[in-house]
N, C-alpha and C positions, 0 to 999 in steps of 0.2 A: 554851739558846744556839743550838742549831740551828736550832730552830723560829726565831729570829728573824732568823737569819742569812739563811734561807729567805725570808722574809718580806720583807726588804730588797731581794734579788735579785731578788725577783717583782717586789717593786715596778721599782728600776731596770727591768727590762725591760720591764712594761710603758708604764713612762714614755717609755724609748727606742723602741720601737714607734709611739707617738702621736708623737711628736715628728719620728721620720723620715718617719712617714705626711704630716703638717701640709708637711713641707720637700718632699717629691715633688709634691702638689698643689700647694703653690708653686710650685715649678718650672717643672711644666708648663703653667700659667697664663702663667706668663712666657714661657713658649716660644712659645705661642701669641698673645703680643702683646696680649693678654685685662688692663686695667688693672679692679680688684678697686671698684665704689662704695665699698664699705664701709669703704676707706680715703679716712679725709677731707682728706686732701693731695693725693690723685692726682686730676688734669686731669679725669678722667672722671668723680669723684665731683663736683668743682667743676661741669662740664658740668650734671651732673643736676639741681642742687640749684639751678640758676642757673634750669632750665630748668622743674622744678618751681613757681619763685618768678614765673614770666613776665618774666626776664630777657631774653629771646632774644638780643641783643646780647650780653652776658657767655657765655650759653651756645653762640654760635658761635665765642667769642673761646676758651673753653675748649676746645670741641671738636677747635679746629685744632691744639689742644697736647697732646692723645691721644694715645697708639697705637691706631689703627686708630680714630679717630673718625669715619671714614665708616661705617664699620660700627658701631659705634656707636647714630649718627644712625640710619641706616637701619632699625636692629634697633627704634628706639621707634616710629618712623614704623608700621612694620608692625604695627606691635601697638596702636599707639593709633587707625589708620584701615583702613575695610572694603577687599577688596580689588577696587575700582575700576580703572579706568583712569587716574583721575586722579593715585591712590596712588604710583604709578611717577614719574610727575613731579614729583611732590613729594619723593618722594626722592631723584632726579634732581636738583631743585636746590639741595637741602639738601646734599648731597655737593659738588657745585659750589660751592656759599659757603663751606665749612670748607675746601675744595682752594686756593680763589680768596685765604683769608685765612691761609692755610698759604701759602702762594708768597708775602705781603707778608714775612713774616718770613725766606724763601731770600732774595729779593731787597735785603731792606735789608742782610743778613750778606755779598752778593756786592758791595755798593758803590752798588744803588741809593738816591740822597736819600731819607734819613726822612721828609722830607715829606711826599712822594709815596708811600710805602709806608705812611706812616700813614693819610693821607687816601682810599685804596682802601679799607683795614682799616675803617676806621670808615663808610666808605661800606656795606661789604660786612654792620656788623653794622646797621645803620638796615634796610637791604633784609631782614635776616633775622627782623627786628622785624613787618613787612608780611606776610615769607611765613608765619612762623609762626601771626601771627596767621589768615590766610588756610586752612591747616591743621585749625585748631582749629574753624574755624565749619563747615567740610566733615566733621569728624568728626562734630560735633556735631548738624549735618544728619540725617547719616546715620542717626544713633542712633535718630530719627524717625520715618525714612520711608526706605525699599530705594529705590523709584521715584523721589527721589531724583535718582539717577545718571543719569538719563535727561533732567533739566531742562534747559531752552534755558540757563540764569543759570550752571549749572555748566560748559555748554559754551563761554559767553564767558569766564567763568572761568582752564577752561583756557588758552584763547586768551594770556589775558593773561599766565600763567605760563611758559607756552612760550616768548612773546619774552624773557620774564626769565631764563630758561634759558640763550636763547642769547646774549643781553648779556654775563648773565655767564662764558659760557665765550667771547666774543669776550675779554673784558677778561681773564681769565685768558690765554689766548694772548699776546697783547699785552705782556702784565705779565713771562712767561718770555721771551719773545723778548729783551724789553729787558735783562732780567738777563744773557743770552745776552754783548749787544752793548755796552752799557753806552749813555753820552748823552754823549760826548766828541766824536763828528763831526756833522755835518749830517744824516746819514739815521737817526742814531741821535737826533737831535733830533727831528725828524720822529717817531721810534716815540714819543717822550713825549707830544709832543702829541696823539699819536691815542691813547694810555693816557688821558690826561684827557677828550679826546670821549668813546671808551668807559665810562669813568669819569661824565661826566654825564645819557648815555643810562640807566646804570643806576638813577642817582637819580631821572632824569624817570620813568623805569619802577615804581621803587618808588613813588613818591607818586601814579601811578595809580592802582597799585594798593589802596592807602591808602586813596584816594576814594572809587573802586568799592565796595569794603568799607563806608565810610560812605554812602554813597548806598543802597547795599543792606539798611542797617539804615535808613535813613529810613523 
């Protein structure tokens, strides 16, 4: 009877040992803002699995539903491309589109039209459709050939990315201010309509870049 009595105890204890160990690394995962893939309900397992599947659109729409989905983003970026110059900028605007499509969701909960908070959103995953795809042929490059990095085709490229960049942190701007002010007076009507120019410069932007890409593979 001792021996099993022993026996039991050991057990319990080392039961309760694994179990507190498992709840502390929980913990501190969650402290850190850290969402686990391996759970397949959390935003960031969705992100991956979206992203894995050549979603890009679903995978920016998830990532903006993350904790910490810039980080995220960034942390595959880095690991799936060489460390270029170009690499920066692309993570650069990949952070920008999940910031850009995280601010349609602040703004529609502060009063602005779901239209208009929808049709940025969906704006913002079509463009992510473009950059991603634009990512993957530069990794892919890469994997190649080092020299590479050095191509006149990568440097217009860039070129083209950069103004994507700033479109959409013009439109990001634009889109907080308007939350700011709302679309009740005249100068706040005014900021809407300069949301939608901003808004179509991003689409004419993507579908450049779209092209590019197809011209490229001709």
């Amino acid at each position: 009877m001792p021996l099993l009595l022993l026996a039991v105890c050991a057990f319990l204890f080392g039961l309760a040992f694994w179990v507190g160990l498992g709840l502390t690394g929980w913990w501190w995962v969650r402290r850190l803002g850290v969402e686990i893939e391996w759970n397949p309900l959390s935003a960031a397992s969705r992100a991956a699995r979206a992203e894995r599947r050549g979603r890009y659109g679903a995978a920016l729409y998830w990532y903006a539903r993350a904790a910490q989905g810039e980080r995220l983003l960034a942390s595959r970026f880095r690991y799936g491309l060489p460390n270029w110059p170009v690499r920066s900028l692309l993570i650069e605007i990949g952070c920008e589109l999940v910031r850009l499509e995280r601010g349609t969701l602040l703004a529609r909960a502060a009063g602005v039209p779901p239209a208009m908070t929808q049709a940025i959103a969906a704006e913002a995953e079509r463009t992510a459709e473009a950059f991603w795809r634009s990512a993957e042929r530069i990794g892919a490059a890469a994997q190649q050939l080092e020299l590479l990095r050095y191509h006149p085709e990568l440097g217009r490229e860039m070129q083209h990315l950069a103004d994507l960049l700033q479109t959409i942190r013009d439109l990001r701007h634009t889109l907080a201010a308007l939350t700011l002010t709302g679309i009740s007076g005249s100068d706040e009507r005014d900021e809407a309509r300069y949301v939608l120019l901003r808004l179509q410069a991003l689409a004419a932007l993507a579908r450049d870049l779209t092209e590019h890409h197809h011209a490229a593979a001709a």
